[in-house]
C-alpha positions in Angstrom: -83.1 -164.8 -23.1 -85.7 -163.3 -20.8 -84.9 -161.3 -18.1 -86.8 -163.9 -15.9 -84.5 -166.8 -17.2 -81.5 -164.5 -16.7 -82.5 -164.3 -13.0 -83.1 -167.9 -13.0 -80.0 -168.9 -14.6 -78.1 -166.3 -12.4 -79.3 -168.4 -8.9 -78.8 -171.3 -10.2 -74.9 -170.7 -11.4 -74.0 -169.5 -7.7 -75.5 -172.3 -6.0 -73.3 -174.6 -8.6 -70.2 -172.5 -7.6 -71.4 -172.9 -4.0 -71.7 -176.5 -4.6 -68.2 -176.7 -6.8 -66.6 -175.3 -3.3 -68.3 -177.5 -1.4 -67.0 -180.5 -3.3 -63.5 -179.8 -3.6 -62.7 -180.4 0.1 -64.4 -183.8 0.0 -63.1 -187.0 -1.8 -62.4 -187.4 -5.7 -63.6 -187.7 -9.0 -64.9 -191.0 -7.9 -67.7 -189.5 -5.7 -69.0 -187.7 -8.2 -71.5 -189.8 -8.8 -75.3 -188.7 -10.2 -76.7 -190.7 -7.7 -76.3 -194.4 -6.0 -78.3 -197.3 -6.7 -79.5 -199.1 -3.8 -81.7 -201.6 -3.7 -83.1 -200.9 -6.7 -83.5 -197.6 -5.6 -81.8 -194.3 -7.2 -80.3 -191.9 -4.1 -79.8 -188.7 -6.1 -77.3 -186.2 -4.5 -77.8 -182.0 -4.9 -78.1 -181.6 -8.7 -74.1 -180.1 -9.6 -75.0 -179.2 -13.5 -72.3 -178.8 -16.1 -74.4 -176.6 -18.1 -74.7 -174.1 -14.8 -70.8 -173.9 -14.2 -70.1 -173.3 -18.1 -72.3 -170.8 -17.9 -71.8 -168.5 -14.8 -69.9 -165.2 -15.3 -66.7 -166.4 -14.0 -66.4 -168.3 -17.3 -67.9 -165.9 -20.3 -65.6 -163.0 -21.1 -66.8 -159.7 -22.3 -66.8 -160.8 -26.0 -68.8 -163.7 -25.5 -71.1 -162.3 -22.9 -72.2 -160.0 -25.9 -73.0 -163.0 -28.3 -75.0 -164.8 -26.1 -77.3 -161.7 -25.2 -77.8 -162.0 -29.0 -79.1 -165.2 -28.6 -82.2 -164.1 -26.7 -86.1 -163.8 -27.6 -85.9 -160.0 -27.8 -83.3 -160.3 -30.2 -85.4 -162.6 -32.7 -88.7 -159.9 -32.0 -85.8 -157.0 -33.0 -85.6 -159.0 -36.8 -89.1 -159.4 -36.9 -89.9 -155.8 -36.2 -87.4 -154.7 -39.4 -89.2 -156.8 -41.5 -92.2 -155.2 -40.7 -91.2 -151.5 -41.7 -90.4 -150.3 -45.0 -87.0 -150.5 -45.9 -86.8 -153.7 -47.8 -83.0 -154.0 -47.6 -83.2 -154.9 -43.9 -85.2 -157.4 -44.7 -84.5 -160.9 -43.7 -86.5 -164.8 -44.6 -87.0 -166.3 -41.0 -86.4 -170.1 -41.0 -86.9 -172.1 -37.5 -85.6 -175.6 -37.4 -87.1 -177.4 -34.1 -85.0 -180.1 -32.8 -87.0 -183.7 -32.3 -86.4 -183.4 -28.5 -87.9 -180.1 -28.2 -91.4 -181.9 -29.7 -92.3 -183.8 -26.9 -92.0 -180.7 -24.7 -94.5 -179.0 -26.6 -96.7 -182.2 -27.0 -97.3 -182.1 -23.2 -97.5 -178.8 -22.4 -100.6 -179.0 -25.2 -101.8 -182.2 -24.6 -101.3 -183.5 -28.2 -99.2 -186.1 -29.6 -96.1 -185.1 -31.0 -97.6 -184.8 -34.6 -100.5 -182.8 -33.6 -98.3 -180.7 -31.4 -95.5 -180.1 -34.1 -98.0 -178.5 -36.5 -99.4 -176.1 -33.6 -95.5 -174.8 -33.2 -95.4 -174.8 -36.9 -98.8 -172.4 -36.7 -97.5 -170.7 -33.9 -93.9 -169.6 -35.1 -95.2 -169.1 -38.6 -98.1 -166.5 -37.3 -95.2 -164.4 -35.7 -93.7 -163.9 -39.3 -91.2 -167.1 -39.7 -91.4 -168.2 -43.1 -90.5 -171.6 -43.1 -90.5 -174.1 -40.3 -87.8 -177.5 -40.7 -87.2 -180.1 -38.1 -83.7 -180.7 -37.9 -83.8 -184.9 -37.6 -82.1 -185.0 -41.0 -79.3 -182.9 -40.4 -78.9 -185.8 -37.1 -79.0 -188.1 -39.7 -76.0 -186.7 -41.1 -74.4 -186.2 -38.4 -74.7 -190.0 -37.2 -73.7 -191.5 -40.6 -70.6 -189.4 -40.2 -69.7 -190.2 -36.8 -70.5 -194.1 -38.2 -68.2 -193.5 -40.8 -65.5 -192.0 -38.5 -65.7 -194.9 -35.8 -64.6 -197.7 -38.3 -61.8 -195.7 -39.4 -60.5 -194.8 -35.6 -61.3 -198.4 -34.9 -59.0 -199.5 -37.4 -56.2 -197.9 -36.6 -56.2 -198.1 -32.8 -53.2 -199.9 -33.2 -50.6 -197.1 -34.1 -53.0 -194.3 -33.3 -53.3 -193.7 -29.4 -55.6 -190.7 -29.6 -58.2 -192.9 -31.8 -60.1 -194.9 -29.1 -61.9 -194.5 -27.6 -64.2 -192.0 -29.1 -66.1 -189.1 -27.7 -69.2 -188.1 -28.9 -69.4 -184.1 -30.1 -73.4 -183.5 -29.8 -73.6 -182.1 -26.4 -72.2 -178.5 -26.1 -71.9 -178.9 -22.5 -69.2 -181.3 -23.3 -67.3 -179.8 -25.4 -66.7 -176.8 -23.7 -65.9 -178.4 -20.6 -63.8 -180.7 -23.0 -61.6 -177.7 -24.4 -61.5 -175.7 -21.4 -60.9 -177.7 -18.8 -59.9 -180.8 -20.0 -57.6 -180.4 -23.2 -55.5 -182.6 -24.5 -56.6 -185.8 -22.6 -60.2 -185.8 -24.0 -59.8 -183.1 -27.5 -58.4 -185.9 -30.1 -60.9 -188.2 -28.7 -63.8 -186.4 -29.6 -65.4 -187.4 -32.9 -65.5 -184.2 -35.8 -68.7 -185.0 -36.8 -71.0 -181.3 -36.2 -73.7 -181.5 -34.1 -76.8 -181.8 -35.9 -77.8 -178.3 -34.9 -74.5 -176.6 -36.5 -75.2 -178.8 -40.1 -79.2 -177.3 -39.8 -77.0 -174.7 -39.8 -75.2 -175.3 -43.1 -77.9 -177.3 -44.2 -80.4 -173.9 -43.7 -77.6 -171.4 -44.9 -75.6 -173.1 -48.1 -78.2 -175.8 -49.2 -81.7 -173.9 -48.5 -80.4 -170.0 -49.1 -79.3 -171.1 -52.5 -81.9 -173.4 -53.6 -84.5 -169.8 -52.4 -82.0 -167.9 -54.7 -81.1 -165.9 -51.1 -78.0 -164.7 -50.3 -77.2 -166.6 -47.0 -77.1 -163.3 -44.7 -80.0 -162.6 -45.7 -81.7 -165.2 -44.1 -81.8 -165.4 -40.0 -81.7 -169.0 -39.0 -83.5 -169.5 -35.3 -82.7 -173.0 -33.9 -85.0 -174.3 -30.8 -83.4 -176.5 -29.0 -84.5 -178.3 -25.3 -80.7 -177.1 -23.9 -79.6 -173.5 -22.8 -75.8 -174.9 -23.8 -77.1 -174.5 -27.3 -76.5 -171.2 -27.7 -72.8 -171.4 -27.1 -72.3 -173.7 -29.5 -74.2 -171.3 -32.4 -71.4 -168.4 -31.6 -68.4 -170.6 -32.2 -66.2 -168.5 -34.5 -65.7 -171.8 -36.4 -69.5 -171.3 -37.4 -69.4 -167.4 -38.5 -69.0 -166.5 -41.8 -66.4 -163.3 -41.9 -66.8 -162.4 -45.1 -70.8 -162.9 -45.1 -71.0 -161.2 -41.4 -73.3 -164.0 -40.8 -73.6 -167.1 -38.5 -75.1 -170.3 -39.6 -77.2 -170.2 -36.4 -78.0 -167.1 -35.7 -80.3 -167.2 -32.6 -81.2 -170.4 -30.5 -84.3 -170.2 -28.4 -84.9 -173.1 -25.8 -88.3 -174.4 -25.5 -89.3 -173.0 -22.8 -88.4 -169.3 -24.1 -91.0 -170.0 -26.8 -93.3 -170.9 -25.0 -93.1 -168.4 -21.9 -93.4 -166.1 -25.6 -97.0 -168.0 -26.0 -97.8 -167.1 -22.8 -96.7 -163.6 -22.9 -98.8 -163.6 -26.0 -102.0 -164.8 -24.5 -102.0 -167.8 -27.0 -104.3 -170.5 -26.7 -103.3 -173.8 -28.5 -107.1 -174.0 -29.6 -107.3 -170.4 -31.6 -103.5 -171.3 -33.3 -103.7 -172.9 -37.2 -102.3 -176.7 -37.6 -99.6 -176.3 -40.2 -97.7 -178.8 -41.7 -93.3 -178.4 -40.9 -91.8 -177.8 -44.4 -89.3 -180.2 -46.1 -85.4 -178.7 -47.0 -85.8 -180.7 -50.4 -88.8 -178.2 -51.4 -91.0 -181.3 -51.4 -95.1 -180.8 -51.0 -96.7 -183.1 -48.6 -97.3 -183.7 -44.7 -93.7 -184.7 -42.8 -94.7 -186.4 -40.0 -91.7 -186.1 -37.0 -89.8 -189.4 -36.7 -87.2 -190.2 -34.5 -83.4 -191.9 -34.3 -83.2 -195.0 -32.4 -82.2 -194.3 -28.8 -83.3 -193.3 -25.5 -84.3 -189.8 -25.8 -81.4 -188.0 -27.3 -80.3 -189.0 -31.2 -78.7 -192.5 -30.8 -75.4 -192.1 -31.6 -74.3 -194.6 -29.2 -77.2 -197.3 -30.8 -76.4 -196.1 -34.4 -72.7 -196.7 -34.3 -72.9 -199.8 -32.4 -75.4 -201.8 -35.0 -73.1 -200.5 -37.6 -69.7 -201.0 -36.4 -71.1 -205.2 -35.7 -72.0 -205.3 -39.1 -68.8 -203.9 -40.8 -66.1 -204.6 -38.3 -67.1 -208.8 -37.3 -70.7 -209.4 -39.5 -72.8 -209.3 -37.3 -76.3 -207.9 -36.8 -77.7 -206.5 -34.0 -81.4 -206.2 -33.9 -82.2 -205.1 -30.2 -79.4 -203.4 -27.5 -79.2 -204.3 -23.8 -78.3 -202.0 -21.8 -76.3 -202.6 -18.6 -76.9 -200.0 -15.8 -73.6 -199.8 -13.5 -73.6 -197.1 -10.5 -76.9 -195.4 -11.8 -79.3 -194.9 -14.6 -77.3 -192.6 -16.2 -73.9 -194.3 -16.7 -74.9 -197.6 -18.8 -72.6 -200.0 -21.0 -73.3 -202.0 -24.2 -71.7 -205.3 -24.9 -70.7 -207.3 -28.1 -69.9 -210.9 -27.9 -68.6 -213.9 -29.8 -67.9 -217.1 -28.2 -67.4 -215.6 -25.3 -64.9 -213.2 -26.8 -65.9 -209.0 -26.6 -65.7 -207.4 -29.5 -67.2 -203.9 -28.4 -67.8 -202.1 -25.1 -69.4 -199.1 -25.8 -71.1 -196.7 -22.5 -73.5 -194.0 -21.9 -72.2 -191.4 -19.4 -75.0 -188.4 -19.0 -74.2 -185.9 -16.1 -71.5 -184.1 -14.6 -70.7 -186.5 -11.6 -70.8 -189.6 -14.7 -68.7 -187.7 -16.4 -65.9 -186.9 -13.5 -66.0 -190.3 -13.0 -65.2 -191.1 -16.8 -62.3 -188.4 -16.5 -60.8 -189.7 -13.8 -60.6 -193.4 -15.2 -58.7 -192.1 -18.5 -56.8 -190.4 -16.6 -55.6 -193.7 -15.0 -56.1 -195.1 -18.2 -58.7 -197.4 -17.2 -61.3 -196.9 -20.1 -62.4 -199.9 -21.6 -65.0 -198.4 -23.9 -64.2 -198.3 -27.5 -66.6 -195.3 -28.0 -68.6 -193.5 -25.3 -72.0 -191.4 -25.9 -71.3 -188.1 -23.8 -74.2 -185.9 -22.2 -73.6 -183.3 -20.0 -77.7 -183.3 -18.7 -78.4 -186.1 -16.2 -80.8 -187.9 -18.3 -79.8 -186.9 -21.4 -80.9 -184.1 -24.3 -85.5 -184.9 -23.2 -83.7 -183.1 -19.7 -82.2 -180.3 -20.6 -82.7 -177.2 -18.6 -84.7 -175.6 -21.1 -87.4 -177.4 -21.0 -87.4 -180.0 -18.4 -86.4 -177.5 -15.0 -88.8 -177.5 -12.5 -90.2 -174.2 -10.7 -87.2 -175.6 -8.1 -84.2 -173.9 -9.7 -81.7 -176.0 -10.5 -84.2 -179.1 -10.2 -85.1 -181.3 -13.0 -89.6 -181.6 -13.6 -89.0 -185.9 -13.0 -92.9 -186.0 -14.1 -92.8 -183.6 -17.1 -89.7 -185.9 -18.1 -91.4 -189.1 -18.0 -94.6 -187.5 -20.0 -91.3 -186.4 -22.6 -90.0 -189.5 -22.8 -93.6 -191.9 -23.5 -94.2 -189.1 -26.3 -90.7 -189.4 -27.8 -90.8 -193.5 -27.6 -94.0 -193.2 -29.4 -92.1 -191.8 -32.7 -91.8 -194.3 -35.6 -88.3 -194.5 -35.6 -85.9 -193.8 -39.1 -82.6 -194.6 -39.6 -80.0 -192.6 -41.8 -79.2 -195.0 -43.7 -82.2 -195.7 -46.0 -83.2 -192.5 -45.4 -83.6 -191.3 -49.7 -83.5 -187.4 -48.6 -79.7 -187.4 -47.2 -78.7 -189.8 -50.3 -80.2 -186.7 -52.8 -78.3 -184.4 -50.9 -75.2 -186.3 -50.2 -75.4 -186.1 -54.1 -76.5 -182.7 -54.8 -75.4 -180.7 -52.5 -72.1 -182.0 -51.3 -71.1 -184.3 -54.6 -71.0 -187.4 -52.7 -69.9 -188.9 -49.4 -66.5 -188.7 -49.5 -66.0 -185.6 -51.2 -64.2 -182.4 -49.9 -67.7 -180.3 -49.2 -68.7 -183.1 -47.3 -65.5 -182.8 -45.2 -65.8 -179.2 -44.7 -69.6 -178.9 -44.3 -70.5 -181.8 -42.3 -67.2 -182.2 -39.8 -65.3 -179.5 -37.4 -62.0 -179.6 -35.2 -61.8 -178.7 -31.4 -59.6 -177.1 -29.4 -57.1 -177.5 -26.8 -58.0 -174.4 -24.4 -57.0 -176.0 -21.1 -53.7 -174.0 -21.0 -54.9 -170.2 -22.3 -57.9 -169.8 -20.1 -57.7 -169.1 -16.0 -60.3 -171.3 -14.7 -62.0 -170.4 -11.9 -61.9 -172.3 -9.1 -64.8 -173.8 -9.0 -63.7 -176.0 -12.3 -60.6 -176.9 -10.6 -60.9 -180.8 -10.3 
């Protein structure tokens, strides 16, 4: 990270602790709400951000202080140096994989569409010495057939399982490390094993691609950009380092707006950089266009897993989702009917207040939500601070958003399951769906921290 987003991320941490004080001499977890919606009209209250109080020193220890200086633009400029000089030993393959809500960032900032703006970063990373440039919506793909899979088999055995509804989802950092440090055992066997689709880029990039190149898989240096600073805790997870390889399976993750306050830096005009095509994992030749996953900004899980759990649990087929806003925009629910019978309730919680709220319900076990999609960014993943903040630290860029969001909607949207790429490589690379690579590669465990770390008091609730 710059030293200018270290500063940045500094102030804003101790205005969250400032805030964090502030809030634990007023009510409850009920009042921590992203905003009230009267009239119509959303009230937003002083932006608390999970991502900030994960992320301020009183949290990182020594050890992982150290691996997420790693995870920094001078650190990616370091490997690109080696490779530069003579000793060929040192050298490494740079692969960038982009994820789909980092696209629309770039498309506005260059006044492209998404397409158009994809092959620019392609130009741009690939002029700095990265060798090949992937887009990780097909490790999401993975990743939501997974969690799919997963739901029906909680779902069915809700009955003598009381840790298998409902179901968290595991995509947002954030919320997992709040999750395992804070909360433990209330939320930890809720939350659904599928990897994020950054960590199976990871596997995807480091097992699949490395051997396919003939490359030994530390000899390749996988950089991840991602719209969320959270991102880069998630890459030094031990689960996710390879011992006996020394080597992670995402070794750096740059936000969007590191790369491009690196254009900037570099004096580089969108005009003068070549429009280069992202490459496929399969090794395929032809233009790949960016699609999207159905949902509203993020990757869909919630929309995914609802279509497909109507279908296999009761037969029936949902073409189009209604939402239902409740206190604000950012906790929604979804509803299934049958003769006036519900068959699913599934919500949307995005933000730290939503997500107190959510807490504090299971904790009075008052959940009726059968799976629940899980953000920790107000807004969800088109808002993360790495992209969306505003020159107001701590502030979200509500018109940079919006511009986000029309270019994301604009996406022809693709879903997983007709999708011929992940069949081949169900097949090929982890010998089917339900084999033990697929286990191991695609799906992780989390942990109950709650009890071994001191929290500070700000995270106190």
């Amino acid at each position: 990270m710059s030293e200018v987003n270290k500063g940045k991320r500094k102030e804003k941490c101790e205005n969250c602790t400032k805030q964090c004080n502030k809030k634990q001499s007023e009510d409850g977890a009920d009042s921590h709400e992203e905003g009230d919606d009267i009239n119509g009209q959303v009230h937003e209250g002083p932006q608390l951000l999970l991502s900030a109080c994960l992320s301020c020193d009183g949290c990182l220890s020594e050890e992982e202080s150290l691996k997420i200086s790693q995870q920094s633009l001078e650190e990616v400029e370091r490997v690109l140096a080696l490779n530069k000089k003579c000793d060929v030993s040192k050298h490494k393959v740079l692969v960038a994989s982009v994820c789909p809500q980092s696209l629309p960032f770039f498309a506005v900032k260059f006044g492209l569409d998404i397409t158009e703006a994809a092959q620019k970063l392609c130009g741009f990373l690939k002029s700095l010495g990265v060798q090949y440039v992937f887009d990780t919506t097909l490790a999401a793909g993975f990743s939501i057939l997974e969690s799919q899979k997963e739901f029906i088999q909680r779902y069915r055995r809700r009955h003598h399982d009381s840790n298998a509804l409902p179901m968290f989802t595991s995509s947002c950092p954030g919320w997992i490390r709040y999750s395992e440090r804070v909360l433990g055992s209330l939320v930890t066997p809720h939350i659904g094993t599928a990897r994020s689709p950054q960590q199976i880029m990871g596997c995807l990039v480091k097992d699949y691609f490395s051997k396919q190149q003939k490359l030994s898989p530390e000899k390749v240096y996988h950089v991840l950009v991602a719209p969320c600073f959270d991102k880069k805790f998630e890459a030094v997870r031990d689960e996710f380092y390879n011992s006996l390889l020394e080597t992670r399976d995402v070794d750096c993750v740059l936000t969007s707006g590191e790369i491009y306050y690196l254009m900037e830096q570099r004096k580089v005009s969108v005009e003068e950089l070549d429009s280069v095509p992202l490459d496929h994992v399969l090794g395929e030749v032809g233009d790949l266009a960016p699609v999207r996953h159905e949902g509203r900004g993020s990757e869909g899980f919630l929309e995914h897993i609802f279509k497909h759990a109507a279908k296999e649990l009761f037969g029936l087929e949902v073409q189009e989702i209604t939402y239902k806003t409740l206190r604000n925009r950012d906790f929604q629910e979804v509803t299934l009917e049958r003769d006036g019978e519900t068959l699913l309730q599934f919500a949307a919680v995005y933000g730290f207040r939503n997500i107190q709220t959510l807490v504090h319900r299971m904790r009075k076990g008052r959940v009726p939500y059968q799976l629940v999609e899980v953000l920790s960014c107000p807004g969800g993943c088109l808002s993360g601070r790495g992209q969306a903040e505003s020159d107001v630290v701590g502030r979200v860029d509500k018109n940079l958003v919006q511009q986000m969001e029309e270019a994301y909607s604009s996406l022809p949207v693709c879903l997983p399951e007709v999708n011929p790429a992940l069949h081949t490589l169900y097949q090929d690379w982890l010998q089917g769906q339900d084999s033990p690579q697929a286990s191991a590669l695609l799906h992780t465990q989390y942990r109950n921290e709650s009890q071994v770390h001191t929290q500070p008091p700000h995270m106190q609730w």
